[in-house]
C-alpha positions as CSV (number, residue, x, y, z in Angstrom):
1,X,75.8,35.0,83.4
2,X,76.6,38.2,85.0
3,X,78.2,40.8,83.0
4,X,81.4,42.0,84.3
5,X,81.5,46.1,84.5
6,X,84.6,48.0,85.0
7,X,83.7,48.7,88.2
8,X,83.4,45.4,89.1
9,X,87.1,44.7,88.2
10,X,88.3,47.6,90.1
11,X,86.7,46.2,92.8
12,X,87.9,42.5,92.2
13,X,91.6,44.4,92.3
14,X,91.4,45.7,95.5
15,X,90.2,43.2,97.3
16,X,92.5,40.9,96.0
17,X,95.2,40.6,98.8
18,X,98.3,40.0,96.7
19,X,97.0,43.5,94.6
20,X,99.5,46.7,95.1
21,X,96.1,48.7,95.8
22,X,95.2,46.1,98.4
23,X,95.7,48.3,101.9
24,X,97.8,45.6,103.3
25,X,100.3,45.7,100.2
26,X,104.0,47.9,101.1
27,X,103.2,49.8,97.8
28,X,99.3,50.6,99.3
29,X,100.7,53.9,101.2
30,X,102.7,55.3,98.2
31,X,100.0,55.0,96.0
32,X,98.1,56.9,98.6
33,X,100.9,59.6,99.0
34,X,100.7,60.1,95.1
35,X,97.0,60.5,95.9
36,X,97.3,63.3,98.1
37,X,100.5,65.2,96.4
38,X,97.9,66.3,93.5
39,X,95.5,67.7,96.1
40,X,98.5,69.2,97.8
41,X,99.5,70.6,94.3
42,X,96.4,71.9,93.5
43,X,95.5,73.7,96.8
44,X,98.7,75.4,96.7
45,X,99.1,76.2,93.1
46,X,95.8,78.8,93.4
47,X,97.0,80.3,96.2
48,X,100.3,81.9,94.1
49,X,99.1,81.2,90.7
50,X,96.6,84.4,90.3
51,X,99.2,87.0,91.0
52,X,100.1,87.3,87.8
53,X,96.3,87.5,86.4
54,X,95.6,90.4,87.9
55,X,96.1,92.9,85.8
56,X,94.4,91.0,82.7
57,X,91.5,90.8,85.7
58,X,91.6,94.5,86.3
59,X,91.2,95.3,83.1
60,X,88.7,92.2,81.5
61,X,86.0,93.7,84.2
62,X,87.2,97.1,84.5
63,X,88.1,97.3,88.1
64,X,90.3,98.6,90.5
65,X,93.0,97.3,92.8
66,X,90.6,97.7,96.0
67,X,88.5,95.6,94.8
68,X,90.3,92.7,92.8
69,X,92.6,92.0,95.7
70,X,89.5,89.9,96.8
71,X,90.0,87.5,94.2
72,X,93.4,86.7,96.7
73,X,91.8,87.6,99.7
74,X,89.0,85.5,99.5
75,X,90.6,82.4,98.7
76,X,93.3,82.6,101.6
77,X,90.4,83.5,104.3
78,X,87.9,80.7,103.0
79,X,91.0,78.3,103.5
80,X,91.9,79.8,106.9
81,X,88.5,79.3,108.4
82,X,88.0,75.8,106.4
83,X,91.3,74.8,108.2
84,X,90.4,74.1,111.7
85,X,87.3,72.7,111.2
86,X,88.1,70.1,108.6
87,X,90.3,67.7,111.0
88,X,86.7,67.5,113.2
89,X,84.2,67.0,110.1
90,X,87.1,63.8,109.1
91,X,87.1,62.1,112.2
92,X,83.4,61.9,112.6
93,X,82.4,61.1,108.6
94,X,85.5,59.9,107.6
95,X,88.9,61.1,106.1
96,X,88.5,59.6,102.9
97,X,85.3,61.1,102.2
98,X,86.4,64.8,103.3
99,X,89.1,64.5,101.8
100,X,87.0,63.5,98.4
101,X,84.7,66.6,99.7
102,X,87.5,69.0,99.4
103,X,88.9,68.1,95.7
104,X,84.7,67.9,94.3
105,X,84.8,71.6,96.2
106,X,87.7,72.5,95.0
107,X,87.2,71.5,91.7
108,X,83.4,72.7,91.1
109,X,85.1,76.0,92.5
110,X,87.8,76.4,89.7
111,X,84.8,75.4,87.1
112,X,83.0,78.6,88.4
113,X,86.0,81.0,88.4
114,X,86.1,79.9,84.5
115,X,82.6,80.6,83.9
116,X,82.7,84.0,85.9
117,X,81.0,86.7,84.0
118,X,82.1,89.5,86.4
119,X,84.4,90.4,89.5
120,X,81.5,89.6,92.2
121,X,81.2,86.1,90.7
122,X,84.7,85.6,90.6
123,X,85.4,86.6,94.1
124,X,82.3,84.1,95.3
125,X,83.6,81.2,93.1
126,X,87.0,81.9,95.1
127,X,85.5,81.3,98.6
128,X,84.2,77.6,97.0
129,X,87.8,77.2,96.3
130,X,89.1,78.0,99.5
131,X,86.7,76.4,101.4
132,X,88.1,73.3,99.0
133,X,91.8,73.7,99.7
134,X,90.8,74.2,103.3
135,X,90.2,70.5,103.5
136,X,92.6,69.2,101.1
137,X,95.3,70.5,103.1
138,X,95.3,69.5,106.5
139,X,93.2,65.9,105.4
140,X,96.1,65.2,102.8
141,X,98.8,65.6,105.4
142,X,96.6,63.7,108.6
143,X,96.4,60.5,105.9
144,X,99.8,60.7,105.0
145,X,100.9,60.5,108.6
146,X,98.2,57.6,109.4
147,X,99.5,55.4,106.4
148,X,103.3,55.4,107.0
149,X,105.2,54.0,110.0
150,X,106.9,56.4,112.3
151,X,110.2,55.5,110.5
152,X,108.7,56.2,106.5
153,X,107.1,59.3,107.7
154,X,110.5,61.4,107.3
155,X,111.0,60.7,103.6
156,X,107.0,60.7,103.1
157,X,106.5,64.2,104.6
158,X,109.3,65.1,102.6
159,X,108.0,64.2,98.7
160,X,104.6,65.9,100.4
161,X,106.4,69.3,100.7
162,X,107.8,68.7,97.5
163,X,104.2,69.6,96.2
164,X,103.9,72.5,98.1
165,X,107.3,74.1,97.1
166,X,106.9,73.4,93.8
167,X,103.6,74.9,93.7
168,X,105.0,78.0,95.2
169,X,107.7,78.0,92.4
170,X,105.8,76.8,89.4
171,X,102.3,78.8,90.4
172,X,102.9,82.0,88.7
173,X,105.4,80.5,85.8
174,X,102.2,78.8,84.9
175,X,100.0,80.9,85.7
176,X,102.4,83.4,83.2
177,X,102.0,81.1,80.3
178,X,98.5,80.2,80.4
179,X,97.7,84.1,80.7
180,X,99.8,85.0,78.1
181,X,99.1,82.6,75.1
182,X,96.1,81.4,76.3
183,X,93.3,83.6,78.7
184,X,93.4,84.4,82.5
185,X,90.1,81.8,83.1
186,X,92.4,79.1,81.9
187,X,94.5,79.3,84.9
188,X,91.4,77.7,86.7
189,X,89.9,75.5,83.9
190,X,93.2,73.7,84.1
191,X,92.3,72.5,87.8
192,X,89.0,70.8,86.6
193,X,90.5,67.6,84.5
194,X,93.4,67.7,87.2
195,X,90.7,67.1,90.1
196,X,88.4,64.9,88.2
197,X,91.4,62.5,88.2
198,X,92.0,63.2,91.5
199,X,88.5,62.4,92.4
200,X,88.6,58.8,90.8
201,X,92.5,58.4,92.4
202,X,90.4,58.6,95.5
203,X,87.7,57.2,95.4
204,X,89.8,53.6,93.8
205,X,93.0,53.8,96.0
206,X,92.2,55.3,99.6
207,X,90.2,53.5,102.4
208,X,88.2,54.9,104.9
209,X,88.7,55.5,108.0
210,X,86.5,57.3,110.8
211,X,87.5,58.2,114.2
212,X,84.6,59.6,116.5
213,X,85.3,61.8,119.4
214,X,82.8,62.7,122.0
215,X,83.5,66.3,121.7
216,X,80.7,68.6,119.2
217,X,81.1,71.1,116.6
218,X,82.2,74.3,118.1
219,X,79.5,75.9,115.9
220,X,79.6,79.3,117.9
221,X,83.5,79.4,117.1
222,X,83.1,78.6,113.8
223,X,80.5,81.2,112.9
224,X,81.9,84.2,114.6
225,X,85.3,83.6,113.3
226,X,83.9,83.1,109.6
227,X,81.5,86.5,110.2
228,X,84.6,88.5,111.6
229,X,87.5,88.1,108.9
230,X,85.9,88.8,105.9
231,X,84.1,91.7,107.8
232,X,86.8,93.4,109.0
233,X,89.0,92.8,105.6
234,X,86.3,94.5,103.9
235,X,86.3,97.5,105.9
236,X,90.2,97.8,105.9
237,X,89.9,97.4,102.2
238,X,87.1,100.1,101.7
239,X,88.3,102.7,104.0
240,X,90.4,104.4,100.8
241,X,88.2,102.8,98.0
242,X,87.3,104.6,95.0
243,X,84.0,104.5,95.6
244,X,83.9,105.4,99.0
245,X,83.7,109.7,99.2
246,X,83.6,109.4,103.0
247,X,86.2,107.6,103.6
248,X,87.0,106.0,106.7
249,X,83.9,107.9,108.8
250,X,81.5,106.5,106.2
251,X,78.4,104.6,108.3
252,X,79.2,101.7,107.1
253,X,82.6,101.3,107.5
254,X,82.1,102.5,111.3
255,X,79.1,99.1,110.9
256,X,81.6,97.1,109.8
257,X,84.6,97.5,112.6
258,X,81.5,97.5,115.3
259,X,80.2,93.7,113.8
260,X,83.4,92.6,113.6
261,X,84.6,93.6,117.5
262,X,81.5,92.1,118.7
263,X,82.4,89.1,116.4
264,X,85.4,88.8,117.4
265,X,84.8,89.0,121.0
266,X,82.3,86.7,121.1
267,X,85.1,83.9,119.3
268,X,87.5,84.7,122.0
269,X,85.2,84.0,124.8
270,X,83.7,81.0,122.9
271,X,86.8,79.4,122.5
272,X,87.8,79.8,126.3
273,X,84.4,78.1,127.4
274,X,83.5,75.8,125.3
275,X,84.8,72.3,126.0
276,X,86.0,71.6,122.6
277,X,87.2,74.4,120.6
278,X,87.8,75.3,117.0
279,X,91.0,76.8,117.9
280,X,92.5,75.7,121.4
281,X,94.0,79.5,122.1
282,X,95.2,78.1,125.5
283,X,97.8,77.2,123.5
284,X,98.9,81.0,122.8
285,X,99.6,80.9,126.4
286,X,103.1,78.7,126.5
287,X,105.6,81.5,126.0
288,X,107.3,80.2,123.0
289,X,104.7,79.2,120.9
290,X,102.8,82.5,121.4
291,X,105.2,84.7,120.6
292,X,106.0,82.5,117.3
293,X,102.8,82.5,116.7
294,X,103.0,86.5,116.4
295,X,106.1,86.2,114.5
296,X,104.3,83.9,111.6
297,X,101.2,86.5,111.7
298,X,103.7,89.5,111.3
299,X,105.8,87.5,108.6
300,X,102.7,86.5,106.6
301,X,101.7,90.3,106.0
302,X,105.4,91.0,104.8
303,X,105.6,87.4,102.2
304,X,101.9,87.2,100.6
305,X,101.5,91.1,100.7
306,X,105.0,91.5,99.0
307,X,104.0,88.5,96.2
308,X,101.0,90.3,95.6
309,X,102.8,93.8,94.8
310,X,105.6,92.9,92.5
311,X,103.6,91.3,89.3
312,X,101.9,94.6,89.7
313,X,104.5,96.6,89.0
314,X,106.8,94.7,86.4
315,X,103.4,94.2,84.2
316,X,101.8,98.2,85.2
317,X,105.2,99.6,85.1
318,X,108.3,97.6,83.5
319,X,105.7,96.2,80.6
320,X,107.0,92.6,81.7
321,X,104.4,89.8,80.3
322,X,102.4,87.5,82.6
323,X,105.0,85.0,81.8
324,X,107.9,87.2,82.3
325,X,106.8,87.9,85.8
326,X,106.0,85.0,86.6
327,X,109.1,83.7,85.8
328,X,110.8,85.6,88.4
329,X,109.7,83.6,91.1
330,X,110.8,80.7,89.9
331,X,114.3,80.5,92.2
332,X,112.3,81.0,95.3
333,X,110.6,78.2,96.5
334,X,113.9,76.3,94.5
335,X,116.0,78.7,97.1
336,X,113.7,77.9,99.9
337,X,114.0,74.1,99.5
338,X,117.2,73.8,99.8
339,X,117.7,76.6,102.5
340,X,115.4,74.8,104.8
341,X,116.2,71.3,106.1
342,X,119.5,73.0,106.6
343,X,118.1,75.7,108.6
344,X,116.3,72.9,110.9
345,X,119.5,70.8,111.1
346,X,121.6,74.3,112.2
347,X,118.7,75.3,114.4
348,X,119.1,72.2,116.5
349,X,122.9,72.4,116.9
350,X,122.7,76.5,118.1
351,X,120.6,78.7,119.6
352,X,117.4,78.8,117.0
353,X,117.1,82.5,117.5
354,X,120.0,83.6,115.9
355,X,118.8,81.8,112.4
356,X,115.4,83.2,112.9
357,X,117.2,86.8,113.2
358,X,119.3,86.4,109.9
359,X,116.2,85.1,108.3
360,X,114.3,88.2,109.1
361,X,117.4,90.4,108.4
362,X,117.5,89.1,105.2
363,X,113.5,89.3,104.5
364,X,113.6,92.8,106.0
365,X,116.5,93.9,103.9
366,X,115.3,92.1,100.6
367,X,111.6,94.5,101.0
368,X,114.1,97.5,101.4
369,X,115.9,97.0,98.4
370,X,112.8,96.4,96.4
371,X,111.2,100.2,98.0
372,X,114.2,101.8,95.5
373,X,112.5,100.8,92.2
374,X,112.2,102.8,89.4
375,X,111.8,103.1,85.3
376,X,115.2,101.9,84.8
377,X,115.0,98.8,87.4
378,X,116.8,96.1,85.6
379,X,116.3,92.5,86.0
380,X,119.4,91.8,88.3
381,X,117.9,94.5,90.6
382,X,114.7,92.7,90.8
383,X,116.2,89.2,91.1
384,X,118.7,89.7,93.9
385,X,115.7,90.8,96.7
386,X,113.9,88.0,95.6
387,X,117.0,85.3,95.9
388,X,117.5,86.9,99.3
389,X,113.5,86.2,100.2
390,X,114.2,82.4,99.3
391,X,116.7,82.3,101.7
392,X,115.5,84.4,104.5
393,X,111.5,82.3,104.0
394,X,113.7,79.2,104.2
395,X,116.0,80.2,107.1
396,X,112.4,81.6,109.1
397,X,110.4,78.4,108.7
398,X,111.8,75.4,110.0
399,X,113.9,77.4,112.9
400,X,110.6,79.1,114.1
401,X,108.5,75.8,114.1
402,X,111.6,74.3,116.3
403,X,111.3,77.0,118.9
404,X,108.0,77.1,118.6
405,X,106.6,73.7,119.3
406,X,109.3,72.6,121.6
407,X,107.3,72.9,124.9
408,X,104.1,72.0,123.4
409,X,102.7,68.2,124.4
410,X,102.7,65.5,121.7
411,X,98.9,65.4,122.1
412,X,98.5,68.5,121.0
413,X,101.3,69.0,118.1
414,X,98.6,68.9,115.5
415,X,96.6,71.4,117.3
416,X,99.7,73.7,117.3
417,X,100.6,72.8,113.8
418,X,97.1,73.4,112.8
419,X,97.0,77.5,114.4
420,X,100.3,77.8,112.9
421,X,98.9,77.4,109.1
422,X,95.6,79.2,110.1
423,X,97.8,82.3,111.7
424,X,100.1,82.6,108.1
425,X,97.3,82.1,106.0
426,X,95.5,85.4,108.0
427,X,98.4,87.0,108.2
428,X,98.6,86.8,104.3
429,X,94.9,87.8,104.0
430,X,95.6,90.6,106.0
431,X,98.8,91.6,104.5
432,X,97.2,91.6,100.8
433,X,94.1,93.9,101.9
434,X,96.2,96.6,104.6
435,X,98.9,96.7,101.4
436,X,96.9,97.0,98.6
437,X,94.8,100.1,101.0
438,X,98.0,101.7,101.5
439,X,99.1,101.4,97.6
440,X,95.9,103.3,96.8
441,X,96.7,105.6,99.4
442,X,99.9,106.2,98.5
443,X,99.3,106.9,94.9
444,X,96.6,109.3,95.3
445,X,99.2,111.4,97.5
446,X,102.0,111.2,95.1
447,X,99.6,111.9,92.4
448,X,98.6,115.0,94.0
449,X,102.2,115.7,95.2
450,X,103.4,115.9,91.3
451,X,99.9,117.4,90.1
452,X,100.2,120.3,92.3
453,X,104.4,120.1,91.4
454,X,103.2,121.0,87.9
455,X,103.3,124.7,87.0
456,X,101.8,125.2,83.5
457,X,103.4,129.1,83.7
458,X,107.0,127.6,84.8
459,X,110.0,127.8,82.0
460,X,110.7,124.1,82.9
461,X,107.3,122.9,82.0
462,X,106.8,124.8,79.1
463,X,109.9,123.8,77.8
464,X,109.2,120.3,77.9
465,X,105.7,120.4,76.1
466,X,107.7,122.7,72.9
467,X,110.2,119.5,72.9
468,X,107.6,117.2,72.9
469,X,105.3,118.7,70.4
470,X,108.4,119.3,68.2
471,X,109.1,115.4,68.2
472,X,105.2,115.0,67.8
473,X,105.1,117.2,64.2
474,X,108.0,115.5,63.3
475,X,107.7,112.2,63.8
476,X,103.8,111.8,63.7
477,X,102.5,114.6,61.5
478,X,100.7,116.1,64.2
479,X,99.3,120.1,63.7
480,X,100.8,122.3,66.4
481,X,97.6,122.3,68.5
482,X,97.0,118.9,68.5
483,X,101.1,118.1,69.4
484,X,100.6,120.3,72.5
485,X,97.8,118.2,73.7
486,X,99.9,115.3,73.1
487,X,103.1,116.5,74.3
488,X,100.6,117.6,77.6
489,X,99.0,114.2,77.5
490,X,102.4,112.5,78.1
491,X,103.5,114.7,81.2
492,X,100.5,113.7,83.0
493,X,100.4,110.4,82.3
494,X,104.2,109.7,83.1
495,X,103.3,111.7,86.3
496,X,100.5,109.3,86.6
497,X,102.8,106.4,86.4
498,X,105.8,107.7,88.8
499,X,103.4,108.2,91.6
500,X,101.8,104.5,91.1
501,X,105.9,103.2,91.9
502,X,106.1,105.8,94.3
503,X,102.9,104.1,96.4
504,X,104.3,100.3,95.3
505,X,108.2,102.0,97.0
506,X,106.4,102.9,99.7
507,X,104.3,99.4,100.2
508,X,107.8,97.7,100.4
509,X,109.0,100.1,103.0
510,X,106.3,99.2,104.8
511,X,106.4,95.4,104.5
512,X,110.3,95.9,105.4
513,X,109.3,97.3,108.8
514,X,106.8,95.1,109.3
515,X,109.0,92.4,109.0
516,X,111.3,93.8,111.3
517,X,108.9,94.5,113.9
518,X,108.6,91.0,113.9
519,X,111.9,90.3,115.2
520,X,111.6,92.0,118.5
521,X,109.2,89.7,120.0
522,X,112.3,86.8,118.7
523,X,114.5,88.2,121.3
524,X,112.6,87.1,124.2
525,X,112.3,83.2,122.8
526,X,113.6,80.7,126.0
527,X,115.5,78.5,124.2
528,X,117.1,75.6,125.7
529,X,120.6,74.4,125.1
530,X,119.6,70.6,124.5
531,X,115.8,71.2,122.6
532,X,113.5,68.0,122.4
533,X,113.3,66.8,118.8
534,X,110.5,67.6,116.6
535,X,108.6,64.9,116.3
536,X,108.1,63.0,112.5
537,X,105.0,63.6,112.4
538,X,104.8,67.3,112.6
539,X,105.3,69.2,109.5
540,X,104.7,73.0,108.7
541,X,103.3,73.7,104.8
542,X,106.1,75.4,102.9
């Protein structure tokens, strides 16, 4: 008699007709839907959650801000170029086994940002991760829209932006906590168990499904994109490096920009020739969607550049803990949740460009008040910019996708959706490395602004080192010699410290007119009085 394995009874159970996992059951597509919500969560989480590591990063391997900013970088432009491509690779070997590919990427991905051993490491183990979520994010929504009628899909689509939101929220409150008690590598060792289980939810509850087109890999596409974005990133994000004397003349900066033109130009003409592209950028060429399409670029460099600044400075500057600045994004993606199925109702009731204007007004006006920061920032200074952000990001979204998609033919809404999530995700890429240049920028001319301020001959200075060396025989039994070192220690380094908020000030400056450059090209939407709804089955990743 044969023995029966575990396996065996798994199998039994889904064949079994009358079974909950059997396909044909009601309960088959929720099951599925829970499926994909912990890809979903996952993909997202990693993409917020390392904000608040950095600066147990920076100083665990001794780096600077030029170059840990790849540990964000990386992941966003691994996912950006993974995104297009993975909706091809499904329908010709099958969603369920991409979609399996991207959590054992994923997952083998996080296991080697917890075994890194130095920043290069870390920053390659991030590409595996991104290449990961790349696939997890578009597959997870595809089968969720293949396994629920048109009239489930609503309240489907819905708990699968639940996910997403909540990873925004939750990311760096957990990220805070595990960095805090715990170490910074547990933020990705976390992921492993999480898509192990995901791996086996897959493999016993999904069923395949493979959909072959005529059309071939746009291979020439593919490469040149994935040759010019880290390329050019790499030069933006070198030109003011540390360790670059030359600057922005150095050879192999100059290299750099030349590759990635030629790159770039040769993705451009690709995608216009070949028959089947990776992107279809004739799409760029209906008014509306083009001109949202720069809107979303301009807005990601604002958002993802913005997250990326402010655990810098309440854990460099305010002292905050990883958990404590964490913690102050927690009302955002709660703000944004709520903010945006009523944006998308009001949107389709009046003209959409007058919420897309607020929404940016507010954005705009949120970066402004967070360029005014100082030593004495308190927390209601810090929190009111960010509840504004929720509402603005909120507001932005589901009025832009509206506007955006309403003249765009159902057969190629996914095609628009899909450049929509590749253009925020670069926009964020870039927005981390051209802020995180400036910041270093900015602080080396501050720094030399106060330096040369300085006077060592000047009553005011001198005056201050007597006080301070005063308080240091006092207080710390210092000799006189030693206190005036001290008390000359102290100047420098709060100088130090003023011009690093001075450089963060100036970043949000920035990202505020960035922001609201991105209005102009609003103004010239077409919007019609009576828009076609969006269909159900087009979603934008919150």
């Amino acid at each position: 008699m044969r023995k029966v394995t575990p396996s065996h009874r798994i199998r039994r159970l889904i064949r079994n007709r009358d079974s909950k996992w059997h396909p044909n059951h009601d309960f088959y597509k929720w099951f599925v839907l829970a499926n994909v919500m912990i890809g979903t969560f996952m993909a997202v989480l990693d993409a917020t959650i390392v904000n608040v590591a950095l600066p147990k990063m920076m100083a665990s391997f001794g780096v600077g801000l030029d170059t840990i900013e790849w540990v964000l970088t990386a992941y966003m432009l691994a996912m950006a170029v993974m995104l297009p491509a993975a909706a091809w690779l499904a329908d010709h070997f099958g969603y369920k086994r991409m979609y399996f590919l991207g959590i054992l990427v994923f997952t083998l991905g996080s296991f080697m940002c917890g075994m890194s051993t130095n920043e290069n490491v870390l920053i390659f183990s991030r590409v595996i991760q991104g290449l990961g979520a790349g696939i997890i994010q578009p597959l997870g929504m595809a089968i969720v829209v293949r396994e629920f009628p048109p009239k489930q899909r609503g309240i489907a689509v819905g708990f699968w932006a639940v996910a997403a939101a909540a990873s925004v929220s939750f990311g760096p409150l957990i990220g805070g906590y595990l960095v805090d008690h715990f170490n910074w590598q547990l933020i990705f060792d976390i992921n492993v168990p999480v898509g192990i289980f995901g791996m086996v939810a897959t493999i016993i509850i999904q069923r395949e499904m493979i959909q072959k087109w005529g059309g071939k890999f746009d291979i020439v596409g593919f490469l040149s994109v994935s040759l010019f974005l880290p390329i050019i990133l790499f030069a933006l994000t070198e030109g003011n490096a540390a360790t670059n004397s030359e600057g922005w003349h150095a050879p192999y900066i100059l290299a750099c920009f030349a590759i990635s033109f030629i790159a770039f130009a040769v993705f451009i003409t690709a995608e216009f020739v070949v028959e089947n592209p990776l992107i279809d950028l004739r799409l760029l060429g209906n008014f509306n969607f083009g001109i949202s399409t720069l809107v979303m670029f301009l807005f990601g460099i604002g958002m993802f550049g913005s997250t990326f600044l402010l655990p810098l400075f309440l854990q460099n500057s305010l002292g905050y803990t990883a958990l404590q600045s964490g913690s102050v994004f927690l009302p955002v993606g709660i703000i944004q949740g709520i903010v945006a199925p009523i944006s998308g109702y009001v949107s389709g009731k009046i003209n959409a460009k007058i919420p897309i204007i607020i929404g940016i007004l507010l954005m705009s006006f949120s970066f402004y008040l967070n360029s005014h920061l100082s030593f004495l920032t308190e927390h209601s200074a810090i929190m009111l910019p960010l509840y504004l952000r929720g509402v603005g990001m909120g507001i932005i979204y589901s009025a832009l996708l509206a506007v955006s998609l309403v003249d765009i033919p159902r057969e190629k809404m996914a095609q628009a959706s899909g450049i929509n999530n590749v253009i925020r995700q670069l926009g964020g890429s870039f927005g981390v490395a051209i802020l995180a240049t400036l910041l270093t920028a900015r602080v080396t001319f501050h720094s030399q602004m106060y330096g040369g301020a300085l006077e060592a001959n000047s009553p005011a200075y001198k005056s201050a080192v007597k006080s301070l060396s005063e308080s240091a025989v006092q207080t710390a039994g210092s000799s006189g010699a030693i206190a005036s070192k001290q008390s000359q220690y102290i100047i420098v380094s709060n100088v130090t410290k003023q011009a690093y908020i001075e450089g963060i000030n100036d970043d949000f400056l920035i990202a505020a007119v960035i922001t609201m450059i991105g209005g102009i090209p609003v103004l010239f939407l077409r919007v019609r009085k009576k828009k076609k709804p969006l269909p159900a089955d087009v979603v934008h990743l919150e």
